[in-house]
C-alpha positions in Angstrom: -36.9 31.6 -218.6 -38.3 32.9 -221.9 -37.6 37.1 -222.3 -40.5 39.1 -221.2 -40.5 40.8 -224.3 -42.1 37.7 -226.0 -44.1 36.7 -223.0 -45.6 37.4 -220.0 -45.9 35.8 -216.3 -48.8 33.9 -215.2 -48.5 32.6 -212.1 -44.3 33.5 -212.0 -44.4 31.0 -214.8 -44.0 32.4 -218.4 -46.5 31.2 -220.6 -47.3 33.8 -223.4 -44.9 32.7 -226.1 -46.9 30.4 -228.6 -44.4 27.4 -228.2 -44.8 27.6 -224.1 -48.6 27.6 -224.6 -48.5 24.7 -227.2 -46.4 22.3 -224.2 -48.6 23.7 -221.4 -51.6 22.4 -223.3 -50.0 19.3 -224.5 -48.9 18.5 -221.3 -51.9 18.6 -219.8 -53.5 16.5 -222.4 -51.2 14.1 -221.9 -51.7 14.4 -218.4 -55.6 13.9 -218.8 -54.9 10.6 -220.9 -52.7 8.9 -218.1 -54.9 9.7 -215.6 -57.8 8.2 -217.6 -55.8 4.7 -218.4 -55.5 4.8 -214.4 -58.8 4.1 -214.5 -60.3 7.9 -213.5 -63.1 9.9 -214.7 -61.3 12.9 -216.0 -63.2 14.5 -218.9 -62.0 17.8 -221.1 -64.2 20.1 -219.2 -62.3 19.0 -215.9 -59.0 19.7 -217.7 -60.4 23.0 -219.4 -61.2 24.2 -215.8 -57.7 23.1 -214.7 -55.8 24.8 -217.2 -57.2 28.5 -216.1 -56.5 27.7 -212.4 -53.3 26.6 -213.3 -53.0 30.4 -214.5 -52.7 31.5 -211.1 -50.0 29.4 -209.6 -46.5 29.1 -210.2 -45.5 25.8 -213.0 -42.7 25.2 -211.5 -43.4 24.7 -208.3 -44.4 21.0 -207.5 -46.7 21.3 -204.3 -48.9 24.1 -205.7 -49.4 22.0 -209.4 -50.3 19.1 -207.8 -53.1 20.3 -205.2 -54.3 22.7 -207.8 -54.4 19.7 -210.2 -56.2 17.2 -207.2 -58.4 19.4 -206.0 -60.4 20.1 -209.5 -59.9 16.7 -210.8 -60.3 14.4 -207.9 -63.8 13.9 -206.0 -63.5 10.7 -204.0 -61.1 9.6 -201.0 -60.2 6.2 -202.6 -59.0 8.0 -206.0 -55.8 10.2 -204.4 -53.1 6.9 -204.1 -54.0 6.7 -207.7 -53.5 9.6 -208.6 -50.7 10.7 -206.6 -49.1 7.7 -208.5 -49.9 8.9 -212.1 -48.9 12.8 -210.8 -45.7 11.3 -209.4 -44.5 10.2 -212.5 -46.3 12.5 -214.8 -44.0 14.9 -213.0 -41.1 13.2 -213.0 -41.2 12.9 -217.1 -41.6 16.4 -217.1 -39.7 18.0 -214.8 -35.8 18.0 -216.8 -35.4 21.3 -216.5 -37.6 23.5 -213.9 -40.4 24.7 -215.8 -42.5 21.5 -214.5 -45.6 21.8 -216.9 -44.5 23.8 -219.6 -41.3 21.8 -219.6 -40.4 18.5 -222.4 -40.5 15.4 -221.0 -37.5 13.9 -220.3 -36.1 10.6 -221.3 -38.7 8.0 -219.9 -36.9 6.3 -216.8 -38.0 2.5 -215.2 -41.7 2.7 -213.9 -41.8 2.4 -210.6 -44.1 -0.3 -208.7 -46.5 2.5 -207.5 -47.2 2.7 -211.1 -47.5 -0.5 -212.0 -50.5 -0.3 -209.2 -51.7 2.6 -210.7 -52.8 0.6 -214.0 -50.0 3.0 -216.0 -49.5 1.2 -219.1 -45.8 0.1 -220.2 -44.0 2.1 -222.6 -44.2 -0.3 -225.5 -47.7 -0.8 -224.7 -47.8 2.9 -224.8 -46.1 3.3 -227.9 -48.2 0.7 -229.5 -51.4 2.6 -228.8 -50.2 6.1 -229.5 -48.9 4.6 -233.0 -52.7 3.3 -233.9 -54.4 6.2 -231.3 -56.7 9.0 -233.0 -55.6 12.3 -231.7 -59.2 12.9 -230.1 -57.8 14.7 -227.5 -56.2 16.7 -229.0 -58.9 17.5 -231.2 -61.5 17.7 -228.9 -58.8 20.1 -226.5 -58.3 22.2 -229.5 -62.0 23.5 -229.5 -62.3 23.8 -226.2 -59.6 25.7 -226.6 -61.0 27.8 -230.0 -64.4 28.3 -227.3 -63.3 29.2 -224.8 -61.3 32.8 -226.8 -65.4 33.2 -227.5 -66.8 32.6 -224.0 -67.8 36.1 -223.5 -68.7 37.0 -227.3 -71.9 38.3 -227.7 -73.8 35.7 -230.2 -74.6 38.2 -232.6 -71.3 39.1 -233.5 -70.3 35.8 -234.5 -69.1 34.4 -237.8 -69.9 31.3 -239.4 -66.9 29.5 -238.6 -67.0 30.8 -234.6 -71.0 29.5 -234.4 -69.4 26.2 -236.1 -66.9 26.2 -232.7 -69.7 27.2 -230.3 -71.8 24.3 -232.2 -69.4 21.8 -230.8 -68.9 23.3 -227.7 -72.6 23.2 -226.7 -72.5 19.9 -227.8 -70.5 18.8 -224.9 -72.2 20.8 -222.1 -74.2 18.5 -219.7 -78.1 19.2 -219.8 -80.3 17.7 -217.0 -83.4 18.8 -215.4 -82.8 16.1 -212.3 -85.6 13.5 -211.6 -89.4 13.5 -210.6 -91.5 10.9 -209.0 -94.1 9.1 -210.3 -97.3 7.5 -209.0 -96.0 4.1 -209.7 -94.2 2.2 -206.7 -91.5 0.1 -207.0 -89.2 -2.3 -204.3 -86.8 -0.3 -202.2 -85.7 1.6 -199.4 -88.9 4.1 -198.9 -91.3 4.5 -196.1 -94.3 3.0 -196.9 -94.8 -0.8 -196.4 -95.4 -3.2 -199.6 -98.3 -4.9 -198.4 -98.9 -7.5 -201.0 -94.8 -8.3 -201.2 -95.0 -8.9 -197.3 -98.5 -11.1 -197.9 -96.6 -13.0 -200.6 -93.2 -13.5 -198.7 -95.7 -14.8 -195.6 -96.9 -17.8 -197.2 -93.4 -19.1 -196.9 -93.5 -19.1 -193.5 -96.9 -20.4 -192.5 -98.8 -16.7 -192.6 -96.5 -14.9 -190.7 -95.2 -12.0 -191.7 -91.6 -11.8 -191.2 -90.1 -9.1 -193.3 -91.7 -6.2 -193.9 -90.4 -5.1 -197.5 -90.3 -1.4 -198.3 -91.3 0.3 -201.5 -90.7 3.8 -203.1 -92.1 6.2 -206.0 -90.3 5.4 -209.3 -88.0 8.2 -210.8 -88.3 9.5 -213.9 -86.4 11.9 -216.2 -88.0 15.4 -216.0 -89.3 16.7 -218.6 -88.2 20.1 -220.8 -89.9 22.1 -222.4 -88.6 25.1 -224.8 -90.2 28.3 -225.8 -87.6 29.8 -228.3 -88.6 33.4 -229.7 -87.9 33.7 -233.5 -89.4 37.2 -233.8 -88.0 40.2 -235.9 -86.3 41.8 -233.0 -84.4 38.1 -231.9 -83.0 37.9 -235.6 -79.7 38.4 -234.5 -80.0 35.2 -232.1 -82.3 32.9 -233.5 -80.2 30.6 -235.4 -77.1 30.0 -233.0 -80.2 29.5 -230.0 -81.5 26.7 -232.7 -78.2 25.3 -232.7 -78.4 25.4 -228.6 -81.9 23.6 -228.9 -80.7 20.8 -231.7 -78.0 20.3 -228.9 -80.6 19.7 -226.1 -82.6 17.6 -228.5 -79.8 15.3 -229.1 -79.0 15.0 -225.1 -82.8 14.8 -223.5 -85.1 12.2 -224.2 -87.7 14.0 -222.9 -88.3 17.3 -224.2 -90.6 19.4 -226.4 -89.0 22.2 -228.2 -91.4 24.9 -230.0 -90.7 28.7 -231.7 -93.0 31.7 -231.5 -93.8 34.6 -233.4 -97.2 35.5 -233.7 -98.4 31.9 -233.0 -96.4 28.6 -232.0 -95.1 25.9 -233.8 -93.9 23.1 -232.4 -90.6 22.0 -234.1 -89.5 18.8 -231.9 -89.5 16.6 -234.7 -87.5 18.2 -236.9 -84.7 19.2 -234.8 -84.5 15.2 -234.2 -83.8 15.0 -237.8 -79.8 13.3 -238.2 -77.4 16.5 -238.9 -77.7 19.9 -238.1 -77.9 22.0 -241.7 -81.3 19.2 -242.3 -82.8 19.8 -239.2 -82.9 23.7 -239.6 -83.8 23.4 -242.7 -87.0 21.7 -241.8 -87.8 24.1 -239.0 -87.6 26.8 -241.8 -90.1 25.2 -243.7 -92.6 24.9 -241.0 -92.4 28.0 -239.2 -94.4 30.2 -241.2 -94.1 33.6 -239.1 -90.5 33.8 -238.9 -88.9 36.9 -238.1 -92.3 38.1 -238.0 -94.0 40.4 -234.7 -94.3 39.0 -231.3 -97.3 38.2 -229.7 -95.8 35.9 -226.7 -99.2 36.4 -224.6 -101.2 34.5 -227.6 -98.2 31.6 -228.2 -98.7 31.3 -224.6 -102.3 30.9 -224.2 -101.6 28.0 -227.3 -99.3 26.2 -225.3 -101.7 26.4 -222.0 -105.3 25.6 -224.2 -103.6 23.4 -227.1 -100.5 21.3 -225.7 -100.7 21.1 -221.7 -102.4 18.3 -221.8 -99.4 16.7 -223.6 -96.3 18.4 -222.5 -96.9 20.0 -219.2 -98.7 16.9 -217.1 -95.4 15.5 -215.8 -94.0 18.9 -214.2 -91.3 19.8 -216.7 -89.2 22.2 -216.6 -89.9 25.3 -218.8 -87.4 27.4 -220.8 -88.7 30.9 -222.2 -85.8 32.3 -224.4 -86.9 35.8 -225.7 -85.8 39.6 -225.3 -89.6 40.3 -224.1 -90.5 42.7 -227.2 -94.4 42.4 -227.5 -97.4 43.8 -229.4 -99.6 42.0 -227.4 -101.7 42.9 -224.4 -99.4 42.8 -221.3 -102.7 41.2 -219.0 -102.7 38.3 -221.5 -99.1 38.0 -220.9 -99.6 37.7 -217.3 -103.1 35.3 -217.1 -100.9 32.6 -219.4 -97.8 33.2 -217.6 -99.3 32.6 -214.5 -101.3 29.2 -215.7 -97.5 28.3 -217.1 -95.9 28.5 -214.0 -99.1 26.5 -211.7 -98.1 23.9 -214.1 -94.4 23.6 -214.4 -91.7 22.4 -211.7 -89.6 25.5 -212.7 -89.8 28.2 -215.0 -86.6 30.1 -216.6 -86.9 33.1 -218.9 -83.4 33.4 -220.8 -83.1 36.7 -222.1 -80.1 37.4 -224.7 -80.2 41.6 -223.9 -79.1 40.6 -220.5 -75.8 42.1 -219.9 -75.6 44.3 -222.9 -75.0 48.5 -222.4 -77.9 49.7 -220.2 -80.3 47.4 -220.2 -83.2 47.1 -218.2 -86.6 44.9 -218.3 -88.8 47.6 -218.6 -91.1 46.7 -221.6 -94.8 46.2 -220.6 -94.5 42.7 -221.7 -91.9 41.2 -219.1 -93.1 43.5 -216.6 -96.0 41.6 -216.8 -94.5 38.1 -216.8 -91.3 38.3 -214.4 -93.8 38.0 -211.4 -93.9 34.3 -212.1 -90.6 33.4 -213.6 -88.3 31.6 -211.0 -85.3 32.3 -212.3 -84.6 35.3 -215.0 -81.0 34.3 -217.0 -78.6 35.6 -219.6 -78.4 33.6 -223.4 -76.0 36.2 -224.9 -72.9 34.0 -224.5 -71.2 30.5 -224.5 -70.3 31.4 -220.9 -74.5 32.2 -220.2 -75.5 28.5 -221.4 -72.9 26.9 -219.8 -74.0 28.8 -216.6 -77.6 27.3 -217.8 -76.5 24.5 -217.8 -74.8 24.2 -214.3 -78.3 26.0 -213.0 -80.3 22.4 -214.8 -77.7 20.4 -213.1 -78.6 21.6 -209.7 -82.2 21.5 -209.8 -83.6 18.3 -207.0 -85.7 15.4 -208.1 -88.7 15.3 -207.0 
């Protein structure tokens, strides 16, 4: 047991002391690597969700470890034998003394033949790759890591080497707005009858009609579409919400991304210019009102009169990102507003004041437009676009 006065319990395991933390997190990354040679589907956000719940149970323990460890990173029936196999010996390696997870492995004994069946790989095999392996994981743990001390950091206090960290980060969050259906039917198992399939399949048979074959409405990707406010008063935000849209741009085919001031600009093409620093770059050359007034009632009434017809046919889903400061006339706020939201699937207004000291949407501006928002979320924080995201990922197709 390390003394408490370098360290302190988590879970009746101490953890605090740097060299503790350094083996918990190694451990698990090696973990995370055996269970993906298994065969399983165990990426770093699993693991980075494991490694806080594994805060609040006891290392040494093996029982409470292992269903913490199944439970978060297993999600079908027919995975458990296999990984009850990898946790087995996992464990086993890194259980010589009692610490369990925060413990060295021990010397590597004779795999077992429930390992073998697990697809574990042989320890010269294992050697061999880790002598040619890139330390991804470790790399890739490492920022999760660096984010995840600025989860809760408000965006504007960051430093250039934290938005560099929060770049990567949002770069592996999962954006998706589900699926929508199209006119276009296609074979499969739907209700309605394909008449001319059953007509074709019924010259086979002498004109009867056998089979009747089924058809459905094609699914698409829905759309996005992003309003990003790069006013005077969202100064303090705009870049690092940039960096959130280049991050979308690079994930969605099918999304329009424009900034607002006192008109609107549409800037998808140049965020889908290769490397970050070149694609701001270009969005600071043709945004001519940056960090100018707001007028969002007038950018929307461009979007409704100028681009519907383009980006808001195929029921998209619509993100607003702005702190609601207008100069505008609050009814023209709420005529586009409402025309927005008759033609969107869903709309979200992100606002990055959310959850700072004593604030409340009281300007004339949201007022006026929060009628017709669906859902009204925080941007302040890594932890408020990852909650985004998890909000995208649950929205139906249809």
């Amino acid at each position: 047991m390390t003394p408490a006065g370098d360290s302190v319990s988590l879970g009746g395991v101490f953890l605090h002391s740097a060299s503790l933390q350094n083996a918990f997190l190694h451990n698990l990354i090696v973990f995370g690597r055996m269970l993906r040679h298994a065969g399983l589907d165990v990426h770093t956000g699993r693991l980075q969700d494991l490694a806080e719940a594994l805060q609040q149970v006891n290392l040494a323990v093996r029982n409470e470890v292992y269903h913490t460890c199944r439970t978060l990173l297993i999600h079908r029936r027919e995975d458990i034998p296999t990984f009850d196999a990898v946790f087995d010996t996992f464990w086993r390696d890194h259980s010589a003394d009692s610490a369990g997870l925060t413990g060295p492995p021990s010397q590597r004994t004779r795999q077992e033949p429930a390992a073998s069946s697990a697809g574990l790989e042989t320890d010269a095999d294992e050697s061999t790759e880790n002598a040619t392996e890139p330390k991804e994981d470790e790399e890739e743990w490492q920022t999760w890591s660096d984010a995840s001390t600025l989860a809760h950091k408000d965006f504007s206090d960051f430093t250039t080497e934290e938005v560099a960290i929060a770049q990567t980060a949002l770069d592996r969050l999962t954006w998706t707005t589900g699926m929508r259906k199209t006119r276009r039917w296609v074979p499969g198992r739907g209700a309605r009858v394909d008449v001319r399939r059953a007509i074709a399949r019924s010259l086979r048979t002498g004109g009867d009609i056998v089979v009747f074959p089924r058809e459905k409405r094609r699914l698409r990707p829905r759309p996005l579409v992003l309003l990003c406010d790069v006013s005077g008063s969202m100064e303090r935000y705009s870049r690092l919400l940039l960096h959130f849209a280049h991050a979308m741009t690079r994930q969605q085919g099918h999304i329009e991304v424009f900034v607002f001031s006192t008109r609107l600009t549409n800037i998808t093409a140049d965020l889908k210019t290769r490397g970050l620093d070149l694609a701001l770059s270009r969005v600071s050359q043709s945004v001519q009102d940056w960090s100018g007034g707001t007028r969002i009632g007038d950018a929307l009434r461009q979007l409704n009169k100028r681009w519907s017809r383009r980006v808001l046919v195929r029921g998209p889903v619509v993100l607003i990102i702005s702190d609601g400061w207008d100069r505008g006339d609050p009814e023209v706020i709420r005529t586009e507003i409402s025309r927005l939201q008759r033609s969107c699937h869903r709309l979200i207004w992100l606002n990055p004041l959310i959850g700072t000291t004593d604030y409340a949407p009281l300007t004339r501006g949201l007022r006026a437009a929060l009628p017709y928002v669906d859902d009204f979320m925080a941007a302040r924080t890594l932890t408020d676009l990852a909650d985004l995201a998890a909000q995208l990922n649950t929205i139906r197709s249809g």
